[in-house]
N, C-alpha and C positions, 0 to 999 in steps of 0.2 A: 387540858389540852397542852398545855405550856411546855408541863412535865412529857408528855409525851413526844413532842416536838425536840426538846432538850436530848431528850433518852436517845432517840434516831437519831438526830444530829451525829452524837455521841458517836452513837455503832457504827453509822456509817465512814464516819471519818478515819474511826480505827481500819474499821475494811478498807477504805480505800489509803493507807498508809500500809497495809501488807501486801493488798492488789499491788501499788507501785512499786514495792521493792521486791515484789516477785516478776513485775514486767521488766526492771533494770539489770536484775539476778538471777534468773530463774529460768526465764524463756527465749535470751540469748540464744543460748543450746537446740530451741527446742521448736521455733518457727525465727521465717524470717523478719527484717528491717519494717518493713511495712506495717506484716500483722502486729510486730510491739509497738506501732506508732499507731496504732489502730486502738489498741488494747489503751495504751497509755490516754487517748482519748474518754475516753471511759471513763477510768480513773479521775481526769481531770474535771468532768461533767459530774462525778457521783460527790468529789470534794467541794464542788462550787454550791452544792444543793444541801452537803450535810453542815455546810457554814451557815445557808438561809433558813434550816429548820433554826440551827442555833442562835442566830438573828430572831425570828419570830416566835422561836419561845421565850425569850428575854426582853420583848421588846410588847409593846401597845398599841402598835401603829394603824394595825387592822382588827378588826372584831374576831372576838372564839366563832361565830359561826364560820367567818372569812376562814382563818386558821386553822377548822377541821375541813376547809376544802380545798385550801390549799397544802394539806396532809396529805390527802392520797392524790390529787394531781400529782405532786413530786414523786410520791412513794412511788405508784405503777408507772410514771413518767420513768424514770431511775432505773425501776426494774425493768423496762421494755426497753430504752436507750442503751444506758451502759451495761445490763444485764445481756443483750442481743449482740451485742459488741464483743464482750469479752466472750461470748461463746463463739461469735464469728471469726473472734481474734485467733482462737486457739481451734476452730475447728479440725484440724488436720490431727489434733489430742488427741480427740471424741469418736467413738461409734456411733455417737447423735450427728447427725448432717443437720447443725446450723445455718445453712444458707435455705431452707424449708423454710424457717420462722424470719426471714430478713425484713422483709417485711413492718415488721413490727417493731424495728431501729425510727424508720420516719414517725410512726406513730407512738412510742414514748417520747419523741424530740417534740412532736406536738401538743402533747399532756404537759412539757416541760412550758411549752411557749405559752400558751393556753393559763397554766400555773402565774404565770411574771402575771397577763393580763391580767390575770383575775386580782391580784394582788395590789396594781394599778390603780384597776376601780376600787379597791378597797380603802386607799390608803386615801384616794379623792375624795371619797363618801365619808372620811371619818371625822369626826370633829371636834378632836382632840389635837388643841393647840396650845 
């Protein structure tokens, strides 16, 4: 799980390091002040999350079962959050009408929040001191 944990971290952070400088460089042009402040939101939520894999898989604070649930709270957290973001960011791009799925922005924020909790308990339950 660790290695896993590490690997996403990883990717994600790469992604959200080309996300950012294509929402600085890129989409200027291409929507307005808002939607890159929207987008760049995204970015910042996908960075804060691929630092906490990198934390939890380096670190002992919670148990491996902890750590594969709070894998995919983050993952489809992340994807539903800043994935629904960036598609709503750039809607006006797409032949996809991202405001259908909006929806789904609150409820990857609460896979996010839900994710901290559970981490919470984990870190209280643990008994390695």
């Amino acid at each position: 799980m660790n290695n896993r944990l590490l690997l996403t971290g990883s990717v994600l952070g790469i992604l959200g390091i080309i996300l950012g400088a294509f929402a600085a460089h890129g989409l200027e042009r291409l929507v307005d002040a808002d939607a890159i402040e929207s987008f760049e939101t995204g970015v910042r939520y996908q960075m804060y999350h691929a630092f906490l894999f990198l934390i939890l898989g380096g670190t002992s604070f919670v148990n491996e079962k902890t750590k594969s649930i709070l894998f995919y709270l983050v993952l489809f957290g992340l994807v539903f959050f800043s994935g629904s973001i960036y598609g709503l960011a750039t809607n006006e791009l797409s032949a996809f009408d991202f405001k259908n799925i909006a929806l789904i922005t609150p409820l990857g924020g609460l896979l996010l929040i839900i994710a901290w909790a559970v981490m919470l308990i984990g870190i209280i339950r643990n008994k390695n001191d």
